[in-house]
C-alpha positions in Angstrom: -4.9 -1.2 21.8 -5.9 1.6 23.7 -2.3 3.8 23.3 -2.1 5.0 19.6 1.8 5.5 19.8 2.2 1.6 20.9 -0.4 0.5 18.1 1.9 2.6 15.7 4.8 1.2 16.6 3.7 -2.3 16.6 2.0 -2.1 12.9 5.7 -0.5 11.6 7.2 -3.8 13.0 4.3 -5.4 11.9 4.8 -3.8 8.2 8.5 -5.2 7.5 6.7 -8.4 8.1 3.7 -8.5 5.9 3.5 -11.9 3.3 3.6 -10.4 0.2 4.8 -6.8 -1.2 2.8 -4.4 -1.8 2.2 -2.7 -5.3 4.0 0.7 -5.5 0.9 2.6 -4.6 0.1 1.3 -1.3 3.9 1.6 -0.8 3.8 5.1 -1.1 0.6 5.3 0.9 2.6 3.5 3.6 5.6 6.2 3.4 3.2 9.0 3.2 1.3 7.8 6.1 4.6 6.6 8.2 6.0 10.3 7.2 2.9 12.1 8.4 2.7 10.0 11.8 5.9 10.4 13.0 6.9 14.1 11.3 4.0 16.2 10.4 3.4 17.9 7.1 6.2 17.8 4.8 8.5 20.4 4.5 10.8 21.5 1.9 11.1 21.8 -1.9 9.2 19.2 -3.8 12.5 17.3 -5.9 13.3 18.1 -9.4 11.8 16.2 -12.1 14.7 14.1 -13.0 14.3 12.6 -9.2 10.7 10.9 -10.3 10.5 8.3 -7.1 11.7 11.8 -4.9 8.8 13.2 -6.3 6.0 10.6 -5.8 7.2 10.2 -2.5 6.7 13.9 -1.9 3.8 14.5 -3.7 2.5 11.0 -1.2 3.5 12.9 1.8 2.0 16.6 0.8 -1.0 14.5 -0.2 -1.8 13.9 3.6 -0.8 17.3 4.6 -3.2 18.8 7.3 -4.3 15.5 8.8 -5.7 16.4 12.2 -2.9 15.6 14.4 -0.6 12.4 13.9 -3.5 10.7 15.7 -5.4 10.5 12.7 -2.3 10.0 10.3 -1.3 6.6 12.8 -4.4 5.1 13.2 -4.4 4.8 9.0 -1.2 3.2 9.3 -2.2 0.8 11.8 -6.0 0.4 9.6 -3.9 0.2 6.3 -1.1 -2.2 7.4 -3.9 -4.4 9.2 -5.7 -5.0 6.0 -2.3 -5.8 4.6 -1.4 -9.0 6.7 
């Protein structure tokens, strides 16, 4: 697909759909990913320590932090989820 937003779009439809789940680390490579296309770097306080899945999904996000644009953030979704289905 030549628009990156559209290809986006269709591999988060595309990822509620996939035939199997995936183990917890690609799932939190998906959020960080999804998080980094659609909001930019995180922002915020990293959660407290009794909040441990708050704080793998935060440390997921901040771990893509500075990704040039969404651009690049979106097309590993799309890459990521494709080698998924």
């Amino acid at each position: 697909m030549a628009d990156p937003k559209a290809a986006f779009d269709k591999a988060v439809t595309d990822s509620k759909q996939l035939p199997e789940k995936p183990d917890n680390m690609t799932l939190l490579q998906i959020y960080a990913l999804y998080k980094q296309a659609s909001e930019g770097d995180v922002e915020g306080k990293r959660p407290g320590f009794a909040d441990m899945v708050g704080r793998a999904k935060y440390d997921a996000w901040a771990g893509q932090k500075g990704k040039a644009g969404k651009g690049d953030a979106m097309q590993e979704y799309v890459d990521l989820i494709e080698s998924l289905k």
